[in-house]
Structure formats: structure tokens, C-alpha cells
N, C-alpha and C positions, 0 to 999 in steps of 0.2 A: 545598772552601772555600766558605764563605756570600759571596754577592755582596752588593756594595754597594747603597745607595737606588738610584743613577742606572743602576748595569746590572742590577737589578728591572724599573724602567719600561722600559726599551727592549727587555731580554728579554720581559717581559708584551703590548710594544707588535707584536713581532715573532712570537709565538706566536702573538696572535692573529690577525695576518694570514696568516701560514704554515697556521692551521687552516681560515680560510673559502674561501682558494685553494682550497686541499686539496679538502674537500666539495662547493664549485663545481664545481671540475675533476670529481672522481666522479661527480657528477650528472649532469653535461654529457653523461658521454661514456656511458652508457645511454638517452642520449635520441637520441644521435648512431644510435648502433647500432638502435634502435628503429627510426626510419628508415630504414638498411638492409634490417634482417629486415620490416618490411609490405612496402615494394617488393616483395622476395620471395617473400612469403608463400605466394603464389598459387602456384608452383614447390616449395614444401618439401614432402616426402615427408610421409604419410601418419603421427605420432605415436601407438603406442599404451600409450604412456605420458609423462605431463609430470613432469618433474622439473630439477631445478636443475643448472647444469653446475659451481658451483663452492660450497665451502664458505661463502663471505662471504654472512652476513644468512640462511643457512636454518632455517626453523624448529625450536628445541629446545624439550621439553621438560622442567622439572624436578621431579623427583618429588617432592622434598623438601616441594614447594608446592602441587604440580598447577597450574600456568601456565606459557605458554611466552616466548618468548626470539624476536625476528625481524629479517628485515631491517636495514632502516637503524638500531632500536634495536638489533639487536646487534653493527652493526659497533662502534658509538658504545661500548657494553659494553665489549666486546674489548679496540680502542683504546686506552681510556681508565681498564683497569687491572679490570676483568673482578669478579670475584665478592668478591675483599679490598675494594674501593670501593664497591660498588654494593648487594652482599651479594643473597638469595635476590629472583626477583619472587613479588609479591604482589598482582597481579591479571592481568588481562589490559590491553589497549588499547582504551579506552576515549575518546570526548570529554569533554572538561571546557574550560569556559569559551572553548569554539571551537578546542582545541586536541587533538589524539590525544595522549594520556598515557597513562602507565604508571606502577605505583610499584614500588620497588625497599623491602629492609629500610633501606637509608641516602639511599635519592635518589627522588627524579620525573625519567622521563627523557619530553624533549617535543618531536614531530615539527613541525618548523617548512616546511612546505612549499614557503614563500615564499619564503625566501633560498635555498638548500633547506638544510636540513642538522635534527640533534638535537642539542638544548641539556641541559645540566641543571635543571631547576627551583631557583625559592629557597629550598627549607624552611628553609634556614635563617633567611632575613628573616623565614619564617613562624611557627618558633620564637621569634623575638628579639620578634616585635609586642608592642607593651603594657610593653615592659622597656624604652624608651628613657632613665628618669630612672636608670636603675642606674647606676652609677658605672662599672661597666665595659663599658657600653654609648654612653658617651660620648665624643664627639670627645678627642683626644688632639692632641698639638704633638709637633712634632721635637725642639724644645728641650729634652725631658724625657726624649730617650732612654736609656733602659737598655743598658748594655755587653752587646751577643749580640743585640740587635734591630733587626729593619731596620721602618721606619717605609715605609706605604703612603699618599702624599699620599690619593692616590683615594677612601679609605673613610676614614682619620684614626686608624687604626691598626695598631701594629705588631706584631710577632712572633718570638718566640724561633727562636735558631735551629735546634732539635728540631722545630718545628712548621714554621718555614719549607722545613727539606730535604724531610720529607715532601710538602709541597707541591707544591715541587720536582718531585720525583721520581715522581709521581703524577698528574701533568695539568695542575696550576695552574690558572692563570688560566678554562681549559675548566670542566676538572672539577668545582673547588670555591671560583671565585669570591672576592671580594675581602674582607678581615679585617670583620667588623661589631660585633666587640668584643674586649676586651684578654683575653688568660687571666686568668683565676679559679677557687674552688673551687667545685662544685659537685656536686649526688648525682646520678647515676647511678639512675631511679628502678625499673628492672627490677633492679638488682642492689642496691637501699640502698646504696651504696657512695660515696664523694664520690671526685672525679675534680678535677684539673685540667684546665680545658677553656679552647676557644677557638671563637666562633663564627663561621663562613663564609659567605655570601650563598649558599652550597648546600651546606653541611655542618656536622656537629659535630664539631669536635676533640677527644678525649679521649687524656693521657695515663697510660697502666698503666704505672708503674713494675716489678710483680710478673712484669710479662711477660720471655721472655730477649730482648737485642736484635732490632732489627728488627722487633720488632712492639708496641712499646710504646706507639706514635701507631696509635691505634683510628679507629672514627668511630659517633658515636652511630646511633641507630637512627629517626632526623626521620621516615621511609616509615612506619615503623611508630606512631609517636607521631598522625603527622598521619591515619594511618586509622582508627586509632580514634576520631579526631573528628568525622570526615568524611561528608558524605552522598553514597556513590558508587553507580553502577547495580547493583541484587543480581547481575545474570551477571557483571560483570567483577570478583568478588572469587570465583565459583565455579569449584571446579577445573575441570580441562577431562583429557580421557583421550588426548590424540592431538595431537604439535604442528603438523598438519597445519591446527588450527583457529586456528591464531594470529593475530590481526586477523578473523577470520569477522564478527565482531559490525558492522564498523564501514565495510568496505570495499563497494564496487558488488558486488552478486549478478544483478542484472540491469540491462537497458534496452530501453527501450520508444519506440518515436516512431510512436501513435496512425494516423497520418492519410495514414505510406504502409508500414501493417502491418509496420517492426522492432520483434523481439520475441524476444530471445537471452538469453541466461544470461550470465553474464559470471564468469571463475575468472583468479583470480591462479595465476599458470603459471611462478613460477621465480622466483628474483633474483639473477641473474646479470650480471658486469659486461662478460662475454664475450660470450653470446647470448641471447634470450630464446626460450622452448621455448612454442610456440608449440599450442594443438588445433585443430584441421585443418579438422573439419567440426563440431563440438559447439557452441563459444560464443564471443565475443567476449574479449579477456581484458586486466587490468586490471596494470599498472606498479605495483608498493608502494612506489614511492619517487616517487611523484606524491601528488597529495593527495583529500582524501576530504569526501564530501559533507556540507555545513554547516560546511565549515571553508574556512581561506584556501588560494590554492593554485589548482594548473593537476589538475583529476582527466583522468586520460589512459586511452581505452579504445580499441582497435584492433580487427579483427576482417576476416572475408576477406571477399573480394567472388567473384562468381561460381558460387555455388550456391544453386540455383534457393529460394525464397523460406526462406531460413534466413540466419543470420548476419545483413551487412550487405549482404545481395544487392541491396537497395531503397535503402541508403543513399544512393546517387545522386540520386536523386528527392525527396531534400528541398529545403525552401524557408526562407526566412528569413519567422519567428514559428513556424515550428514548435514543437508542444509536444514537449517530450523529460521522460520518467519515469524516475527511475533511483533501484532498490531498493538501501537500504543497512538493516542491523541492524531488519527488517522493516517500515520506513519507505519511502515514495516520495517523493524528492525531485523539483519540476518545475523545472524549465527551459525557456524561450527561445533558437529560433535566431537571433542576431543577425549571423554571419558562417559564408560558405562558401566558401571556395578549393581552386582546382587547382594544387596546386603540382609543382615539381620536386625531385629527390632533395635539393638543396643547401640549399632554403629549409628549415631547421631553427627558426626563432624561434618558431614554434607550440610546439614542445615545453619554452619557458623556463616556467620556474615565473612567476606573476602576481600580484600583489601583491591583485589579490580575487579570490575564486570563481568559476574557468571550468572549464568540461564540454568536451574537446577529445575528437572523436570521431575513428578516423582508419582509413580503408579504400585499395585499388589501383585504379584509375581508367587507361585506359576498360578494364571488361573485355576479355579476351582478351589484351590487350596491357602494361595494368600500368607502364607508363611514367611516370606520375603517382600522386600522393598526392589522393586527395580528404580533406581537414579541414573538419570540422565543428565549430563553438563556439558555446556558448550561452551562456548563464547564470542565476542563478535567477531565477525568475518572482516577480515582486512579487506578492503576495498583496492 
């Protein structure tokens, strides 16, 4: 049964709070556990090989494309109605306008590190730009409803309810955002074909009558529309052979802090909500669901303490204005230390996400003994 205006809104109101809980809570509790395992670190056996202890967020790749599939962007996939919604990816993870994007054949999905969680981008406001005098691009009244549509005050228009259950049934409010224009006819311009469509603040509606049920509500192809216009970095539209490299381009590879000789490699090592698999003696290693350099966000790097001038054996001996380097997609980003603490297992606020760009460094203190967290934070260096 189609629900009414008033249990829309409060269903819509309720979804979306039932979804930020959600990705708060997930996020939380990998940052919880991350403080566990460095405590420990120093105690965990010997690794000769890193890999993921559980299916959620691990790298695929699709052949179909050659690009891969990760982390937080694929739980968000999954989630959220997997390859009928999102269709093939079409490039890699890339920044764009300070944010890690990706595009999909029907969406932009975009890591937001600050709240923490992945949104869907607007193509479709990005389609609609320019078309506001259209008629069916125009505010609409209650007053004039149509028998079978439920009217969305928020955006000023309504929706059949062929379009609505899909909706529905599909993510809503998450996935594909609120009405931004009424149905109408319209062609289909890969296929010459005209469609009944409807447009979404992150999708197109298309309805195929030719199809059998159940798949008659399409979604146009915005990912693909908007790349062909787009000017994006040539490597993150090139295939790649191995979904091992998923994010390579965009995440910490190294770090550097000049002036008391750390100087480690740094490898994302799992995305696990259970543990994080940690290497032993090799490198420092990097949280993919923390965030990334020149973007917003808490970027989060750990690493052991107690082997003799490797890793973050020297971390201790930093000072505040330290220069801190840290290489991401063959860039060095600089940083300033402006905060150093010794905390205890419990003090976890170091690990929230922050509403601007911080460098949280994080090793076991004092050696031998490992009782403490030493945290390290910077931030960018004003140029």
C-alpha cells in the first residue's frame, strides 16, 4: 500500500536518522577497536601476510570496467541496492572538489569523512541545471494533486506511485534523494527512445513499459552522461589489473617527520569491523575509513613503537611545530605539530572524525611497557 504525505515525511524523517545512527555507530566502533589493537600491537605476533578478516568494504574488482569496488564505498553499494542502482564503476577514487569520489554508470558515490559516512552525489540537480523554466521543472501545489501521487512539500513535487514504491523499496531518501521534477516524456539519448521519466536530486527515473514486471522503473545513466563532460584525472578513468590497488592513488603511502628521522612507508592493511591486521616490522599503516590528504576529516596513521630506528621508534621525540610530510598520489602534503598527548586506553576522542583537516599519528608509549597511547596531531601547514 502507498503511504500517505504525512507517513512519507516522518518515514523519510526516521530513515534518515536510523541511517546516520547507523554509520556513526560503524565508524565508531573501528576506531574503538583501533585503540585496542595499537595498545597491543607491540604483543602481536609476527604477520606474514595482511589481509582482511571479514568480507565488508574489501577490494573487488570489475572486469567489465577494470576499476575496483572498496571499503566504505562498498558497503554503501551493497547496502544500498548494489549494481541494479549504482550500475558498473567507471573510474577509480579520486578527489574532486575536496572530496574522494567515485562514479558509478547511474550515481557519484562521495566519502564524507567528517560526519563520517558515503553519500550519493546530485547528478541529478546536475542534469536538471539550466532546465528550471521547464514546466516540469517547476514548483508544483498540493492543491493540484493527481489521484496515485503523493506530493513531497521539501522539493514541491510529487510522484506516481510506480515511481514512488520504487523509491521505496530502493533506499529513498539515502539513495536517490528528493523529487526535483514532475514526470514527463523524454528521449533516452543512448537508446533514441523517449521514456517517461522523473528527475531525483541523485537520479533519473525512467519508466520501460516493454520490460516484464519488476523492472520497468530503470535509472538513467547521469555517471555516464556527466563523464563525458567532465574534466577528471587521466589515471582515475584508467583500468587498473588488481583490486589490491583500490584507493592507491589517493591514500597516505608514506610519512615523514624531518627533524627526529621518521621515515616509514605507510599501507592500508584490511577493513575490518572486527580487527585490524596489522605489519609487524615493515610500515606504519593507514584506517580507509578515516580521511585523506587535502580533504576534510581526521587522516589516521598508527604504527609500532620499539624497533630500533624504523617505524615510529622516534615518534616519541617529537615536539610541537614539527614538520610532518606525508605522501599521498605522488604529492607531499606538510603539516604542523600543534598537539601531543599521552593518553590512556579509554580517552578515544582523538579518533572522532573533525570537521577540518587533521593528521592523527598514533604509536604505544613508554616502550617496553605499552600502557599508553602516544597521539600525535597536526595540521596543514599554511603556505
Amino acid at each position: 500500500m502507498i503511504q500517505q504525505p504525512r507517513q512519507i515525511v516522518l518515514q523519510l524523517h526516521s530513515e534518515r536518522v536510523n541511517y546516520l545512527k547507523n554509520q556513526v555507530e560503524a565508524s565508531l566502533k573501528p576506531y574503538r577497536l583501533l585503540v585496542f589493537v595499537t595498545l597491543l600491537g607491540a604483543f602481536l605476533a609476527p604477520q606474514s601476510q595482511v589481509s582482511a578478516n571479514t568480507q565488508a568494504g574489501m577490494p573487488l574488482l570489475f572486469p567489465e570496467t577494470g576499476h575496483t569496488l572498496a571499503y566504505s564505498f562498498r558497503e554503501f553499494f551493497e547496502q544500498q541496492g548494489g549494481l541494479p542502482i549504482f550500475g558498473l564503476p567507471l573510474t577509480e577514487v579520486f578527489v574532486e572538489n575536496g572530496l574522494p569520489v567515485q562514479y558509478f554508470e547511474r550515481a557519484r558515490l562521495e566519502w564524507h569523512a567528517q560526519l563520517p559516512g558515503v553519500e550519493g552525489g546530485h547528478l541529478g540537480r546536475w542534469a536538471a541545471l539550466g532546465r528550471e523554466r521547464e514546466l516540469p521543472f517547476q514548483p508544483q501545489t498540493a492543491q493540484n494533486l493527481k489521484p496515485g501521487f503523493t506530493f513531497f512539500a521539501e522539493s514541491s513535487h510529487s510522484v506516481n506511485e510506480v515511481f514512488l514504491r520504487f523509491w521505496q523499496e530502493n533506499g529513498g531518501l539515502t539513495t536517490f534523494g528528493y523529487p526535483i521534477s514532475a514526470e514527463f516524456t523524454e528521449e533516452n539519448s543512448a537508446e533514441a527512445k523517449s521514456y517517461t521519466v522523473q528527475y531525483f536530486e541523485r537520479a533519473r527515473f525512467e519508466y520501460h513499459p516493454e520490460n516484464p514486471g519488476g523492472k520497468r522503473v530503470l535509472l538513467g545513466h547521469l555517471g555516464r552522461e556527466y563523464l563525458a563532460k567532465a574534466q577528471i584525472p587521466e589515471w582515475a578513468s584508467q583500468p587498473v589489473i588488481s583490486a589490491k590497488w583500490a584507493w592507491d592513488d589517493i591514500r597516505p603511502t608514506r610519512v615523514r617527520i624531518p627533524r627526529i628521522g621518521v621515515d616509514t612507508g605507510v599501507v592500508e592493511t584490511g577493513f575490518s569491523y572486527k580487527e585490524w591486521d596489522v605489519p609487524r616490522y615493515t610500515a606504519a599503516h593507514y584506517w580507509p575509513v578515516s580521511a585523506f590528504p587535502n580533504t576534510v576529516g581526521n587522516i589516521i596513521i598508527s604504527g609500532h613503537v620499539g624497533y630500533k630506528d624504523i617505524i615510529f621508534n622516534h615518534l616519541p621525540e617529537v615536539q610541537i611545530g614539527d614538520e610532518i610530510f606525508v605522501t599521498a598520489s605522488d604529492q607531499n602534503w606538510r603539516y604542523l605539530v600543534k598537539e601531543v598527548h599521552t593518553l590512556t586506553p579509554d580517552e578515544i576522542w582523538v579518533m572522532n572524525p573533525t570537521p577540518t583537516e587533521t593528521l592523527t599519528l598514533i604509536t604505544c608509549v613508554p616502550i617496553g611497557v605499552y600502557s599508553h597511547r602516544l597521539v600525535v596531531r597536526a595540521v596543514p601547514a599554511q603556505e
